[in-house]
C-alpha atoms as a printed R data frame, in Angstrom:
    type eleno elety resid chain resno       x       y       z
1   ATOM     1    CA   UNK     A     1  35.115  -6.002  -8.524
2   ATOM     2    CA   UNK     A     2  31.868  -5.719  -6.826
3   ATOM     3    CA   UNK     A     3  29.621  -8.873  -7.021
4   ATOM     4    CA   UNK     A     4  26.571  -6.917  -6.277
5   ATOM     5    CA   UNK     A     5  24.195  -6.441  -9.213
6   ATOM     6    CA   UNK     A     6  22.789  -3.145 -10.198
7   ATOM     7    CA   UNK     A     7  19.155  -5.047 -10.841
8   ATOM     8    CA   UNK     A     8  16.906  -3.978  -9.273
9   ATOM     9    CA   UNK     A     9  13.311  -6.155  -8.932
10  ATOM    10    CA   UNK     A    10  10.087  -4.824  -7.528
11  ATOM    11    CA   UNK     A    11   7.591  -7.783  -6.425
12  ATOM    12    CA   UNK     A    12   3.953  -6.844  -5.815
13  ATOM    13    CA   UNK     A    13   1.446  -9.470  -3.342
14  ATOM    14    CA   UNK     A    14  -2.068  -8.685  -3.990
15  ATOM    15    CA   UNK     A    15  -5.050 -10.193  -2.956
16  ATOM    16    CA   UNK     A    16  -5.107 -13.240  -5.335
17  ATOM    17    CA   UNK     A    17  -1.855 -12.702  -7.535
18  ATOM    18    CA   UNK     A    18   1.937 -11.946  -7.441
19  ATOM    19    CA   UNK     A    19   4.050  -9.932  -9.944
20  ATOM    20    CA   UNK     A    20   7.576  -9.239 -10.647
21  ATOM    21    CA   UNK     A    21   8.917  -6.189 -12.760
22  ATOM    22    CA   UNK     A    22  12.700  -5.415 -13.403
23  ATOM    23    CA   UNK     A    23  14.697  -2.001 -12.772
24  ATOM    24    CA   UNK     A    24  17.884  -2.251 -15.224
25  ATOM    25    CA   UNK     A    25  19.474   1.070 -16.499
26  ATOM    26    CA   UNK     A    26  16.769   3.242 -15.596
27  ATOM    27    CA   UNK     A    27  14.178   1.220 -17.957
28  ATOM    28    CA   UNK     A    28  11.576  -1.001 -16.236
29  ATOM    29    CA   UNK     A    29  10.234  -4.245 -17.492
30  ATOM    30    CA   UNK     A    30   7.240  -6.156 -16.599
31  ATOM    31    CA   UNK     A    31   8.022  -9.951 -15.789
32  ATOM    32    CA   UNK     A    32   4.877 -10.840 -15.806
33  ATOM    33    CA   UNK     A    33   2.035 -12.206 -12.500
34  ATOM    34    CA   UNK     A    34   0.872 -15.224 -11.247
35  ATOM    35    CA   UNK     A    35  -2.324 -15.796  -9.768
36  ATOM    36    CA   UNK     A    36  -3.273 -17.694  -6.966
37  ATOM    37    CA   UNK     A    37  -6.673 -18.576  -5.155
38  ATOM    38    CA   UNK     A    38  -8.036 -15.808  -2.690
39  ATOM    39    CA   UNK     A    39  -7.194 -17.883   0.892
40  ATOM    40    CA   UNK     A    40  -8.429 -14.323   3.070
41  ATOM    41    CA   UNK     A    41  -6.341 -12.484   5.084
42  ATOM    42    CA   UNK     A    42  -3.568 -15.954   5.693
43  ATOM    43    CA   UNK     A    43  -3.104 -16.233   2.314
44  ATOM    44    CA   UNK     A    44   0.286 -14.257   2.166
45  ATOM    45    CA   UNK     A    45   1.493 -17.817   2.455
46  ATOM    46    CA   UNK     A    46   0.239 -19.106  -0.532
47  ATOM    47    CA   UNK     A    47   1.705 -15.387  -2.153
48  ATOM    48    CA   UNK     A    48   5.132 -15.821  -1.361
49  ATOM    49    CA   UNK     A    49   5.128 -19.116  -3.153
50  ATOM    50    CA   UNK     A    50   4.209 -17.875  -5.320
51  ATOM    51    CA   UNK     A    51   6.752 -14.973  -5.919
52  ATOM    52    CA   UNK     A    52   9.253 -17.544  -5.068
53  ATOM    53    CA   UNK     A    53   8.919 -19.639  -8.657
54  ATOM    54    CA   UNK     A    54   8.602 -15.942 -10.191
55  ATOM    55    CA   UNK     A    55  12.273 -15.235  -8.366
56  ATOM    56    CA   UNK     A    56  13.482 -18.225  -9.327
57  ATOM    57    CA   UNK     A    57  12.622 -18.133 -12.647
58  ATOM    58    CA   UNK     A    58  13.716 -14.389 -12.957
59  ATOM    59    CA   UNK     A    59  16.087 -13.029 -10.972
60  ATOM    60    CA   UNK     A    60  19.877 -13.403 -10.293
61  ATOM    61    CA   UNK     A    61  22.227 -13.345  -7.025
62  ATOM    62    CA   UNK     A    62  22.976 -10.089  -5.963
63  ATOM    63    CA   UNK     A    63  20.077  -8.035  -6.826
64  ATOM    64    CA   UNK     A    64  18.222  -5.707  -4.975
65  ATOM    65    CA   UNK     A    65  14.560  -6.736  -3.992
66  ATOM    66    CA   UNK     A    66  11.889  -4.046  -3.085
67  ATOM    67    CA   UNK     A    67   8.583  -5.613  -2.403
68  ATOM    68    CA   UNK     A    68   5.203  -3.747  -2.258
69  ATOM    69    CA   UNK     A    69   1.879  -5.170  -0.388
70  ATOM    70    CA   UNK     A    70  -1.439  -5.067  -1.063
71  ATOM    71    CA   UNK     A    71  -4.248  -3.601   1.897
72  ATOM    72    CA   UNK     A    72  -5.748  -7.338   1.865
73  ATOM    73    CA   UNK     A    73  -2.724  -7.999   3.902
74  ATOM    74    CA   UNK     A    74  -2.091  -5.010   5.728
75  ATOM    75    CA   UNK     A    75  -3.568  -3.392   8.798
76  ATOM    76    CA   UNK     A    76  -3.807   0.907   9.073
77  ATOM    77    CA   UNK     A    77  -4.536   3.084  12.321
78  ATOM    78    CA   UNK     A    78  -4.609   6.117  13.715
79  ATOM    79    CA   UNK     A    79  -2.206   7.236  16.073
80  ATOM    80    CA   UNK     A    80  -3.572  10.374  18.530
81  ATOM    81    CA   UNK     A    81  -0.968  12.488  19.649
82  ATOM    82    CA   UNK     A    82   0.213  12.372  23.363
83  ATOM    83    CA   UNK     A    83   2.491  14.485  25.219
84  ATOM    84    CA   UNK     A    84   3.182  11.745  28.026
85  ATOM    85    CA   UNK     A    85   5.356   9.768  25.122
86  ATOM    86    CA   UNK     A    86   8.875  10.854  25.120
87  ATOM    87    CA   UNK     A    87  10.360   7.609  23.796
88  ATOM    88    CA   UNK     A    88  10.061   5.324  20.506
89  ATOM    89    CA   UNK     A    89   9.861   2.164  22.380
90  ATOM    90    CA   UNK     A    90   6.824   4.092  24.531
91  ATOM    91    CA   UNK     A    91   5.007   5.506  20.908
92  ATOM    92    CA   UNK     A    92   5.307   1.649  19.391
93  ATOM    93    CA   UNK     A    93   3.435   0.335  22.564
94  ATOM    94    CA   UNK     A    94   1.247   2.938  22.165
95  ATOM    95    CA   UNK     A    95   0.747   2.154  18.524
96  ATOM    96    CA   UNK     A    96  -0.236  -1.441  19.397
97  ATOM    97    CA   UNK     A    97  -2.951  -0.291  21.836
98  ATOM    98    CA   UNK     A    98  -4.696   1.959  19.166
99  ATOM    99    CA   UNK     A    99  -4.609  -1.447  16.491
100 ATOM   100    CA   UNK     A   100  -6.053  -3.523  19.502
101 ATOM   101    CA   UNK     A   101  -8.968  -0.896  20.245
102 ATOM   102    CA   UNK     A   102  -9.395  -0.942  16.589
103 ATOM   103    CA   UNK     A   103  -8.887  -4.762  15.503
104 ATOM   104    CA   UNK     A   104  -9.196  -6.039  18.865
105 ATOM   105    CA   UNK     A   105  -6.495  -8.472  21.199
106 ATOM   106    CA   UNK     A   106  -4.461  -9.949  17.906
107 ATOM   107    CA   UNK     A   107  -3.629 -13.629  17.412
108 ATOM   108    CA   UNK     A   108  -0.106 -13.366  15.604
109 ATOM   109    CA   UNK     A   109   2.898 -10.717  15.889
110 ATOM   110    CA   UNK     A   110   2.374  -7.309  13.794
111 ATOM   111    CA   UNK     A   111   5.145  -5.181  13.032
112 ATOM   112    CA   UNK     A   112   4.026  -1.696  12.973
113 ATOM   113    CA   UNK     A   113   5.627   1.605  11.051
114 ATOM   114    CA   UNK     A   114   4.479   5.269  12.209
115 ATOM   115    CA   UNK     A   115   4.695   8.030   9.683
116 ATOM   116    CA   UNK     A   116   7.120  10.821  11.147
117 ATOM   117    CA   UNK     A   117   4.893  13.726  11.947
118 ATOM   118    CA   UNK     A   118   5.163  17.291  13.784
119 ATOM   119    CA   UNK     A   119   5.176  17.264  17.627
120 ATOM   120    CA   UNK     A   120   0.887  17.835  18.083
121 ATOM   121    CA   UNK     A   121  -0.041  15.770  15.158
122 ATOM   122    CA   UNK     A   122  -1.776  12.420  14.531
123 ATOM   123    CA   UNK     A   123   0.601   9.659  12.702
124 ATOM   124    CA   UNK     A   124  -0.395   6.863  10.246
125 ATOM   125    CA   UNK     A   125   0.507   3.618  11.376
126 ATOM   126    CA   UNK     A   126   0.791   0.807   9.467
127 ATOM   127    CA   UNK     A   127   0.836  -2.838  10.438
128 ATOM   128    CA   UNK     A   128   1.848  -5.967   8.836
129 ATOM   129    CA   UNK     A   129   2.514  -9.636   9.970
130 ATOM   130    CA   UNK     A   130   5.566 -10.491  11.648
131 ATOM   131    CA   UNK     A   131   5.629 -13.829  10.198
132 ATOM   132    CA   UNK     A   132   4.959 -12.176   6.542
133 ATOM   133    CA   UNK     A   133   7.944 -10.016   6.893
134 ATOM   134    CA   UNK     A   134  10.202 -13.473   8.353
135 ATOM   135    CA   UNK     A   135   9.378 -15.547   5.534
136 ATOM   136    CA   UNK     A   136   9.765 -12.583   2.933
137 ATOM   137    CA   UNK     A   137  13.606 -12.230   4.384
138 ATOM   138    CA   UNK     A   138  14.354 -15.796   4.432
139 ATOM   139    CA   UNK     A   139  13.207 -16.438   0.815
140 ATOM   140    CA   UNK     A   140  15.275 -13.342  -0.515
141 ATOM   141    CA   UNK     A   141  18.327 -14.432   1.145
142 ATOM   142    CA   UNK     A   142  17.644 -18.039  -0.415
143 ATOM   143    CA   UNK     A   143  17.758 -16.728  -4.010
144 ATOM   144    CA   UNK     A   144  20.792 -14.312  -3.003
145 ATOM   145    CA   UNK     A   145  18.640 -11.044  -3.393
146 ATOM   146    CA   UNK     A   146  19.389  -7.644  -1.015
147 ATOM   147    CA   UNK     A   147  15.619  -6.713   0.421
148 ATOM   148    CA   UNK     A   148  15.946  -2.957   0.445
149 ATOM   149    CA   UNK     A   149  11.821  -2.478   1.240
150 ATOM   150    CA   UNK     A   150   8.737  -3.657   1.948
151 ATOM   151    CA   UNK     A   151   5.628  -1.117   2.087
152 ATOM   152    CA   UNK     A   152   1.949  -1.258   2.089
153 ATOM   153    CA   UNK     A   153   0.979  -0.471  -1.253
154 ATOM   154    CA   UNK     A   154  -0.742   2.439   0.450
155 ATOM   155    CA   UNK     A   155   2.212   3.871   1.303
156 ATOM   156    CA   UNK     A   156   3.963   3.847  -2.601
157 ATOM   157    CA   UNK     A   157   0.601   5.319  -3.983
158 ATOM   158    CA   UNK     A   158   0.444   8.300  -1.748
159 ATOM   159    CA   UNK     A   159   4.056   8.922  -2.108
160 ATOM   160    CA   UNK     A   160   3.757   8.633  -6.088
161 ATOM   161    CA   UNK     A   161   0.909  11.046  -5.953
162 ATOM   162    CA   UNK     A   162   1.709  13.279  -3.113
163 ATOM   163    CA   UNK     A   163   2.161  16.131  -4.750
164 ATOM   164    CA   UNK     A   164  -1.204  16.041  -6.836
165 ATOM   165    CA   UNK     A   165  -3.046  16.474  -3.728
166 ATOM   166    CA   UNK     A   166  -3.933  20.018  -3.485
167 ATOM   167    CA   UNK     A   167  -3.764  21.565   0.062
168 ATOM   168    CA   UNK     A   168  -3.970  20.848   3.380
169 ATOM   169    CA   UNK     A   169  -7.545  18.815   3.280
170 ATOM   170    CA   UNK     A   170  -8.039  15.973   0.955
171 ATOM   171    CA   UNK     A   171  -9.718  12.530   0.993
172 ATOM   172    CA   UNK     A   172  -7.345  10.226  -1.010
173 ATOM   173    CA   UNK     A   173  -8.992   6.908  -1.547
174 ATOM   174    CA   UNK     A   174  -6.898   3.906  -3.043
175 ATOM   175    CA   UNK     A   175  -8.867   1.551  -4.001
176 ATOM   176    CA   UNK     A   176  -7.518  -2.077  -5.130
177 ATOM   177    CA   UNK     A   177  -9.842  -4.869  -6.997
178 ATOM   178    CA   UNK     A   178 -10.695  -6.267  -3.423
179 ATOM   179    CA   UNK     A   179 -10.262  -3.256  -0.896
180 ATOM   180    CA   UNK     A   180 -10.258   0.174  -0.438
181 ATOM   181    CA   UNK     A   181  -8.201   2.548   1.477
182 ATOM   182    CA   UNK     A   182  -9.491   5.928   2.498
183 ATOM   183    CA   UNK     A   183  -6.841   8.462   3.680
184 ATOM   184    CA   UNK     A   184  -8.258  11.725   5.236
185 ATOM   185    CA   UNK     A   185  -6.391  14.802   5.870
186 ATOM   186    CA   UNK     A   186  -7.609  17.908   7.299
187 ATOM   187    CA   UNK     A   187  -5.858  21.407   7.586
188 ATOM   188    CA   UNK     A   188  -2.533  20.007   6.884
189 ATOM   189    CA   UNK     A   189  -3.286  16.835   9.331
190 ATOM   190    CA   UNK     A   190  -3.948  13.049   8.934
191 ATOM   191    CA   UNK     A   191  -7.770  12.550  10.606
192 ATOM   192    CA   UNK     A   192  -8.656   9.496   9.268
193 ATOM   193    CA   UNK     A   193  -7.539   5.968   8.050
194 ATOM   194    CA   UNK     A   194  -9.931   3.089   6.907
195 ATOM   195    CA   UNK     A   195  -9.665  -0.374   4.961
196 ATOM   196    CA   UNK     A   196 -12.493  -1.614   3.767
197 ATOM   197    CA   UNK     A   197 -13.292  -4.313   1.504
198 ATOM   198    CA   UNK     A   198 -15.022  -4.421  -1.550
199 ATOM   199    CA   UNK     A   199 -14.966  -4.327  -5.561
200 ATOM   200    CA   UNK     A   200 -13.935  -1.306  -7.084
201 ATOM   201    CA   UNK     A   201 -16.900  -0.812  -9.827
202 ATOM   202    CA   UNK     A   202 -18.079   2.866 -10.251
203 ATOM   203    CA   UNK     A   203 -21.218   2.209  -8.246
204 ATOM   204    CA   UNK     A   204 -18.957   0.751  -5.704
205 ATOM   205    CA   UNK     A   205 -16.827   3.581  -5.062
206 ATOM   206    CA   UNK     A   206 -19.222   6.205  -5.740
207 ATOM   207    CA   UNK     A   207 -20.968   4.949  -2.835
208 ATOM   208    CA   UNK     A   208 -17.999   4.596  -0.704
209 ATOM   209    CA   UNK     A   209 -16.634   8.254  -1.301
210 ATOM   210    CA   UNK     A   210 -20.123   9.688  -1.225
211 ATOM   211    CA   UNK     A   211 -20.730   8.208   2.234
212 ATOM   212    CA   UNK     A   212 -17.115   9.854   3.529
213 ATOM   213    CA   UNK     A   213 -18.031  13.358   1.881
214 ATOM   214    CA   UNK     A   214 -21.337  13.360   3.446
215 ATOM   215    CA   UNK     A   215 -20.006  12.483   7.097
216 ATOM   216    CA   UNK     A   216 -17.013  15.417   6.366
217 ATOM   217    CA   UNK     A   217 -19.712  17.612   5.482
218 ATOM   218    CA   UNK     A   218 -21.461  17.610   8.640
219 ATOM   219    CA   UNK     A   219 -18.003  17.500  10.503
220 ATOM   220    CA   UNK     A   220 -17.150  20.627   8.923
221 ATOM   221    CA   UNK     A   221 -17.312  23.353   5.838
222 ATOM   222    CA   UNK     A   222 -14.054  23.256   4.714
223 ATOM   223    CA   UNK     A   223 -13.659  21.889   0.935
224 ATOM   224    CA   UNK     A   224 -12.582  18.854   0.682
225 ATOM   225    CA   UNK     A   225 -11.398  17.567  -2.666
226 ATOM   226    CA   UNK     A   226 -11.595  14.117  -3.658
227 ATOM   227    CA   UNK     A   227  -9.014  12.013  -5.387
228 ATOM   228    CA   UNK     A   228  -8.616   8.419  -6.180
229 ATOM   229    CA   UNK     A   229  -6.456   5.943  -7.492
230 ATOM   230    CA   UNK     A   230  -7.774   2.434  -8.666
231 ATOM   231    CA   UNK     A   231  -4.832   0.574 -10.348
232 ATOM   232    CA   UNK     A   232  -7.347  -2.111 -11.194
233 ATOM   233    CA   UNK     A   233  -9.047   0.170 -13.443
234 ATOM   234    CA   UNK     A   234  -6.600  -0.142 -16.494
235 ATOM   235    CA   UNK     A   235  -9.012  -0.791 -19.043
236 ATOM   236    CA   UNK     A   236 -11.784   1.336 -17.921
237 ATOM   237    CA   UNK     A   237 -10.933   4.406 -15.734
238 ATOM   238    CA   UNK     A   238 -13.602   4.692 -13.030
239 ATOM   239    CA   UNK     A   239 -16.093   7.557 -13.771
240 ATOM   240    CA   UNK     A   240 -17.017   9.208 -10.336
241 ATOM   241    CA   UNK     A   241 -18.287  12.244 -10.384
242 ATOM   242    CA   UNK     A   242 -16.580  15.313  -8.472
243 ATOM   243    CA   UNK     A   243 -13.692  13.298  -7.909
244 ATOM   244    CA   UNK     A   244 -10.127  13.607  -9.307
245 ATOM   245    CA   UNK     A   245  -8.405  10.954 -11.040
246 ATOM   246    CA   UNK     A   246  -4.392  10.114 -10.025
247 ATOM   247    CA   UNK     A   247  -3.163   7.649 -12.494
248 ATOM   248    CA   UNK     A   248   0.212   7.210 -13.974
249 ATOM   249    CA   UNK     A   249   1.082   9.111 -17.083
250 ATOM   250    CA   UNK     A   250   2.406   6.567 -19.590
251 ATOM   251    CA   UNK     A   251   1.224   4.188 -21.246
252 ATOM   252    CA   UNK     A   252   2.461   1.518 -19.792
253 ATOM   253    CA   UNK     A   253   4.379  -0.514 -22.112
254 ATOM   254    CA   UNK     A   254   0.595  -1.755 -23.574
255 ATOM   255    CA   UNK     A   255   0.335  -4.190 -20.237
256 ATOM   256    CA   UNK     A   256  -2.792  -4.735 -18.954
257 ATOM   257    CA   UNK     A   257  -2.060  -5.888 -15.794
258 ATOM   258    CA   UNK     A   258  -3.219  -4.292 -12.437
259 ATOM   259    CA   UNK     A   259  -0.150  -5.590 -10.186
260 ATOM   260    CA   UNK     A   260   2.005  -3.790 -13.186
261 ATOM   261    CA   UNK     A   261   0.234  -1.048 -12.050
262 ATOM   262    CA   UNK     A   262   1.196  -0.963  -8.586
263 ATOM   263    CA   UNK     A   263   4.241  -2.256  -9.259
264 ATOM   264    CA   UNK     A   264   4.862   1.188 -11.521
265 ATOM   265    CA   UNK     A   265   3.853   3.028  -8.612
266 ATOM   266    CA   UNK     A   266   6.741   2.581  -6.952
267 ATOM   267    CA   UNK     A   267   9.504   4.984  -7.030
């Protein structure tokens, strides 16, 4: 008999909390959050001890872990196409070049992730701390747990929503209680990738998106639909105008809890 368990537990770090929901026969439970004080960008520290009481109080041996992360701690960049790379250990030191351009010489290890893409095409690269990532292993395999993933939260949203976004241009915009992430596509290719902080009020964002539709406007006449997904928005949906709304369907289970949010996003 198999000691593995067929639990499955999705954690969520965001900017100044941590949550824990439960996967167990296709039904998923909220475990509830715990919040911590905002510490900037080296606060993932004080988040995983955070999810470590919520693991120990919660989980069991043998359970599968999946753990989504919020933009506070992640880094994004865009990754031009170049026909002198031919291998992946040439595209990843390419990768790092673009984040230093970007974010400039870094001070701790990053481990990066490049979305697959069509020979000719830009990629999405994502970027978070080595040390992060360490600790994150080390405490699952102290409470017995089988980390299948870790993703920007970034990453889950799109994926959850993917096929809501109409054609081949689109602006998606997540945008957490802290930071937003604008996603740009155009004619079926990424263009664009930003992080940048802020509160997600209606005045907030509609200031943020109008800025990006203005400068796409005078980069080109294409349409560009809008869409945006603000998981902190649970108890008032933002009202932007002109721009689409992707939020999840259900109700939720009557939790009103942003990091449940996110934490539902994931498949």
């Amino acid at each position: 008999m198999s000691l593995l368990s067929r639990d499955r537990y999705i954690a969520v770090l965001g900017a100044n909390g941590v949550g824990l929901g439960q996967c167990q026969a296709g039904a998923r439970r909220w475990l509830g959050s715990v919040g911590f004080i905002d510490e900037g960008f080296h606060g993932w520290a004080v988040a995983l001890e955070t999810l470590d009481l919520l693991l120990a109080e919660h989980t069991r041996a043998g359970a599968r872990l999946d753990v989504v992360i919020s933009a506070h701690f992640s880094r994004f960049c865009l990754v031009p196409w170049s026909e002198q790379i031919n291998r992946p250990d040439e595209l990843q030191g390419f990768a790092r070049l673009c984040f230093e351009d970007l974010y400039g010489t870094p001070e701790q290890a990053w481990d990066l992730v490049l979305s697959a893409e069509a020979a000719g095409h830009q990629r999405i690269a994502s970027a978070l701390p080595h040390a992060l990532l360490e600790h994150l292993r080390g405490l699952a395999r102290s409470r017995g747990l089988r980390l299948r993933s870790v993703q920007p939260y970034l990453m889950a949203a799109f994926n959850r929503f993917d096929r809501q976004l109409s054609g081949d241009d689109f602006l998606f915009v997540v945008a957490e209680p802290l930071r937003s992430v604008l996603l740009l596509a155009r004619e079926g290719r990424w263009t664009a990738v930003r992080s940048v902080g802020g509160n997600d009020s209606d005045a907030a964002l509609a200031a943020l998106i109008g800025r990006e539709s203005q400068l796409q406007a005078s980069a080109s006449e294409r349409p560009l639909p809008l869409y945006l997904h603000a998981p902190g928005r649970i108890e008032s949906p933002p009202q932007v105008p002109g721009v689409t709304l992707c939020d999840l369907d259900d109700a939720a289970d009557g939790v009103r809890d942003s990091l449940y949010a996110m934490c539902r996003a994931v498949a």
